[in-house]
VMD Tcl script that draws the C-alpha trace (Angstrom):
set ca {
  {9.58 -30.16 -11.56}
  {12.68 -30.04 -13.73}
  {12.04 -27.37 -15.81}
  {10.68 -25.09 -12.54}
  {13.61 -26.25 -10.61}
  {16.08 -24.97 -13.33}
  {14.15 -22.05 -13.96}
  {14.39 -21.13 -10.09}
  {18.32 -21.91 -10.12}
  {18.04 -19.44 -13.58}
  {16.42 -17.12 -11.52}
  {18.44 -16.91 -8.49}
  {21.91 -16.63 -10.72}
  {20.18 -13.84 -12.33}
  {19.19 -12.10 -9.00}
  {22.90 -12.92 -7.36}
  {24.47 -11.03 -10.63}
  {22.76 -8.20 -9.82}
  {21.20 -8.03 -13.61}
  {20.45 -4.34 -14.13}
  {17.07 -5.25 -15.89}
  {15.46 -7.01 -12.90}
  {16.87 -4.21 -10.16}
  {15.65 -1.49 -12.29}
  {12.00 -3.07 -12.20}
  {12.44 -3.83 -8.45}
  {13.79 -0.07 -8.31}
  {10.50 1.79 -9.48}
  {7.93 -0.71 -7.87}
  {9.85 0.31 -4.31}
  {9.55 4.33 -5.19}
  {5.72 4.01 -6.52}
  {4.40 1.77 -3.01}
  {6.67 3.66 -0.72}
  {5.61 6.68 -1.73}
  {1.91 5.83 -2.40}
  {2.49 3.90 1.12}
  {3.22 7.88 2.49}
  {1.12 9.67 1.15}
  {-1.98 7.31 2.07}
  {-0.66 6.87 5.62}
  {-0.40 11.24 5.96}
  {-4.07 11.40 4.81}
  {-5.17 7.94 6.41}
  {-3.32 7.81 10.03}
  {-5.28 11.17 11.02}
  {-8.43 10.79 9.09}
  {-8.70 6.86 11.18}
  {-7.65 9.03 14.65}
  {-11.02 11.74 13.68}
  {-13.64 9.17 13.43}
  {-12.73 7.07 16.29}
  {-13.30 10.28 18.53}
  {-15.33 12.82 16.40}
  {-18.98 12.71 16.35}
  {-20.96 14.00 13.75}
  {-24.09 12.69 11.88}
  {-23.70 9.86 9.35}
  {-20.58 8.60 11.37}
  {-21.71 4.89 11.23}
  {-21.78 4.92 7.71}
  {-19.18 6.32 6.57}
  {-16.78 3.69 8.69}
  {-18.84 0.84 6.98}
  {-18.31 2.68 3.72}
  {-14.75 2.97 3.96}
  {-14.85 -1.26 5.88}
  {-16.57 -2.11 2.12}
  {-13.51 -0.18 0.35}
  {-11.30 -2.58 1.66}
  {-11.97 -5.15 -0.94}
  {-12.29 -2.27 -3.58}
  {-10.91 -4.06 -6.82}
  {-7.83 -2.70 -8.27}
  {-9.15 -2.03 -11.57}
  {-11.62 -0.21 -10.43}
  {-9.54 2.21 -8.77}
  {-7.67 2.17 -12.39}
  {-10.52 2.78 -14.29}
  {-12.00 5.95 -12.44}
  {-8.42 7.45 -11.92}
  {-7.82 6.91 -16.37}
  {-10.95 8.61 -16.59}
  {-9.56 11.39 -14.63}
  {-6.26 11.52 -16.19}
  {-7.07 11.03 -19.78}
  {-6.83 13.49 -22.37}
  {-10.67 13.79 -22.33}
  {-10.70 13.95 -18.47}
  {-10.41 16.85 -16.08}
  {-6.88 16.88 -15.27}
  {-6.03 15.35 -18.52}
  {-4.14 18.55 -18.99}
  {-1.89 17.85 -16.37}
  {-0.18 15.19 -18.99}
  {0.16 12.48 -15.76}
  {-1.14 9.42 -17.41}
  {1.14 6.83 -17.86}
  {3.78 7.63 -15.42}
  {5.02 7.09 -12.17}
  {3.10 10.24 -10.47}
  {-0.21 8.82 -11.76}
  {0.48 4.96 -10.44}
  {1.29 7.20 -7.13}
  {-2.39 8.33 -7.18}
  {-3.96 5.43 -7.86}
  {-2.31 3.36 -5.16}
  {-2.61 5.74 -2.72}
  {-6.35 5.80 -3.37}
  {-6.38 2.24 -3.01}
  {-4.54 1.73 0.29}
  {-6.10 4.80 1.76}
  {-9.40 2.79 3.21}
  {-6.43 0.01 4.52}
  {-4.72 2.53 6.24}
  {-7.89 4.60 8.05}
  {-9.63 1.52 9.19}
  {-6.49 -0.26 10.54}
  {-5.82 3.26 12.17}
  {-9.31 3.34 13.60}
  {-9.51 -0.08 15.24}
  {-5.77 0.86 16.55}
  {-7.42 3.69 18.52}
  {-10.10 2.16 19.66}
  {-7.99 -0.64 20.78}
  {-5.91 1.47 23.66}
  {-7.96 1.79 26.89}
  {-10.51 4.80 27.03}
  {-8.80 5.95 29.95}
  {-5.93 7.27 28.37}
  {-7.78 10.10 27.00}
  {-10.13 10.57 29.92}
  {-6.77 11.15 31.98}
  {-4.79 13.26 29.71}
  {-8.17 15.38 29.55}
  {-8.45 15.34 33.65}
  {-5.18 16.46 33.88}
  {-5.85 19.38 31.58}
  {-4.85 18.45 28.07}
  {-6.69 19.85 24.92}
  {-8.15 17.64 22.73}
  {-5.53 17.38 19.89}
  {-2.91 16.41 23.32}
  {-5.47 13.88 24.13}
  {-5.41 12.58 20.94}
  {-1.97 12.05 20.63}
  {-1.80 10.29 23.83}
  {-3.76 7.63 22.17}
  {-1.90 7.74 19.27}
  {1.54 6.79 21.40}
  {-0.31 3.87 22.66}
  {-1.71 2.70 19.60}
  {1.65 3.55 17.80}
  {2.34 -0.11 16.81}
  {-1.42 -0.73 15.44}
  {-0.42 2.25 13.27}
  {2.64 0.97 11.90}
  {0.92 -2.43 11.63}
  {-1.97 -0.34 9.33}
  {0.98 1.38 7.28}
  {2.83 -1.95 6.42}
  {-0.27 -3.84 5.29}
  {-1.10 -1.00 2.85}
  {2.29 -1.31 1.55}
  {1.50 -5.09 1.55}
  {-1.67 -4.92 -0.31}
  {0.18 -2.04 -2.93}
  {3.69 -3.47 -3.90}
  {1.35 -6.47 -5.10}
  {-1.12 -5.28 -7.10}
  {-1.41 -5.35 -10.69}
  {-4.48 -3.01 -12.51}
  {-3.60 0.18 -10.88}
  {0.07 -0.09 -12.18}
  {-0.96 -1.94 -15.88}
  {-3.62 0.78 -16.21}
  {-2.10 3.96 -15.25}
  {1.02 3.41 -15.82}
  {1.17 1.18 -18.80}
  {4.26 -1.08 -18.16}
  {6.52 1.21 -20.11}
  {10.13 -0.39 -19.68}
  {12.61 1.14 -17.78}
  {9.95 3.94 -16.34}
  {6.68 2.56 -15.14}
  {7.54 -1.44 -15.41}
  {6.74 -2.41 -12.00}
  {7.25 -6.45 -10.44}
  {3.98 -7.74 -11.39}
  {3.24 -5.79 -14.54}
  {6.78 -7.21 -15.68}
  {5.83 -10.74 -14.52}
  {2.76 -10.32 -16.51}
  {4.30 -9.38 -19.49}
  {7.46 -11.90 -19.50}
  {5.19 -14.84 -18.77}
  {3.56 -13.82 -22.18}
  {6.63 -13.58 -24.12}
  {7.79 -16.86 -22.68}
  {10.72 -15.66 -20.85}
  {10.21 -17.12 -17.37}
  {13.62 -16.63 -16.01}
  {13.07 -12.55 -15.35}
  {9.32 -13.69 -13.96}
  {10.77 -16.01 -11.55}
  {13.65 -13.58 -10.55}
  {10.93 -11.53 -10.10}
  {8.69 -13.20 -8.09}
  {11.49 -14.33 -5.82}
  {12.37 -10.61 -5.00}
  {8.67 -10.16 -4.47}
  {7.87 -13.36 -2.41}
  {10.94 -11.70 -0.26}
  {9.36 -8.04 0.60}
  {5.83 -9.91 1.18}
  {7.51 -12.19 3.65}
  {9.55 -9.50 5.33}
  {6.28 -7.66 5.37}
  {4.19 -10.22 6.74}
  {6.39 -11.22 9.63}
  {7.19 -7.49 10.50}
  {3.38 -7.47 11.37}
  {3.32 -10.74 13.02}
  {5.95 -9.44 15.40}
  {4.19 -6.06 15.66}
  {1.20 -7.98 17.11}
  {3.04 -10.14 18.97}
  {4.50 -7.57 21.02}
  {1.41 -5.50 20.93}
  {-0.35 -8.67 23.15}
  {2.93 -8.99 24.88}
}
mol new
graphics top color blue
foreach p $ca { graphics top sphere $p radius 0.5 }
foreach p [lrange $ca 0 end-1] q [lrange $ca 1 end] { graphics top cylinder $p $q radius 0.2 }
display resetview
């Protein structure tokens, strides 16, 4: 308990100096899962909003498809998306391995499941009746649709912050694609990683007490979200 105890006092000092090492780390993990966070929620929020009204023929499976992607394994998503990227691979051209674009892709592939299915249970949450009146009183489709989408407007945001959740804590899609280079692609848990093998707990702790802070912010965002959502 002594030596975690000083190491967390370390750790705090360092995060209170503002050490430029352990900002610049927190720096590009923020860019990649905000904007992987984006772009999954501007393919994900309308994609969730097509199957819970479309019909079409193989419907049922592709919701339990995408329900199974959920617990997709990072390093999965890292493998396929190297293979992609690589030299050898078809947009291996595009010279996007092992930076900050290609941890972009990966995450957003990822999170992009989170953010349809949380999107789709948001709609089919608000009351059937909204839609069946805004089409009564004339509206097209696409109006009727976003007269759900209003109402379910704070399942939504709920389905964007847990995808940010579930990214700005992951590990294999940032080691693999964007190979912990320092001061580019070092993200907060590829940098844990790596200082916990060199020995050099201090940064790791800093680290994790930066991270442990966005998770908790995160998590009780949503917990309020819900709770006014009931309320």
């Amino acid at each position: 308990m002594g030596f975690l105890g000083q190491g967390m006092k370390e750790a705090v000092a360092l995060i209170l100096s503002g050490n430029p090492e352990l900002f610049g780390i927190v720096w590009v993990s923020l860019v990649v899962s905000l904007s992987s966070t984006f772009f999954a929620a501007l393919a994900g929020v309308p994609a969730g909003f097509f199957l819970a009204f479309a019909r079409f023929t193989g419907k049922r499976t592709l919701e339990s498809a995408l329900t199974a992607l959920l617990a997709l394994p990072t390093v999965v998503v890292g493998l396929f998306v190297y293979a992609f990227l690589s030299r050898r691979g078809v947009f291996g051209s595009l010279d996007l391995l092992y930076s900050k674009s290609a941890m972009v892709i990966g995450q957003t592939i990822l999170v992009f499941p989170v953010v349809t299915v949380f999107t789709l249970a948001a709609a089919r949450a608000v009351d059937d009746r909204f839609r069946q009146t805004a089409l009564t009183l004339g509206a097209g489709r696409f109006a009727a649709a976003l007269a759900v989408a209003r109402e379910a407007r704070l399942g939504v945001l709920a389905a964007v912050l847990a995808a940010f959740g579930r990214v700005i804590a992951e590990v294999g899609v940032s080691m693999m694609l964007g190979g912990n280079i320092k001061g580019f692609t070092r993200t907060m848990t590829t940098a844990m990683a790596l200082e916990y093998d060199k020995g050099e707990f201090v940064l790791a702790l800093g680290l994790g007490v930066v991270l442990l802070a966005i998770a908790f912010f995160t998590t009780f965002t949503l917990q309020f979200l819900q709770h006014k959502k009931r309320a």
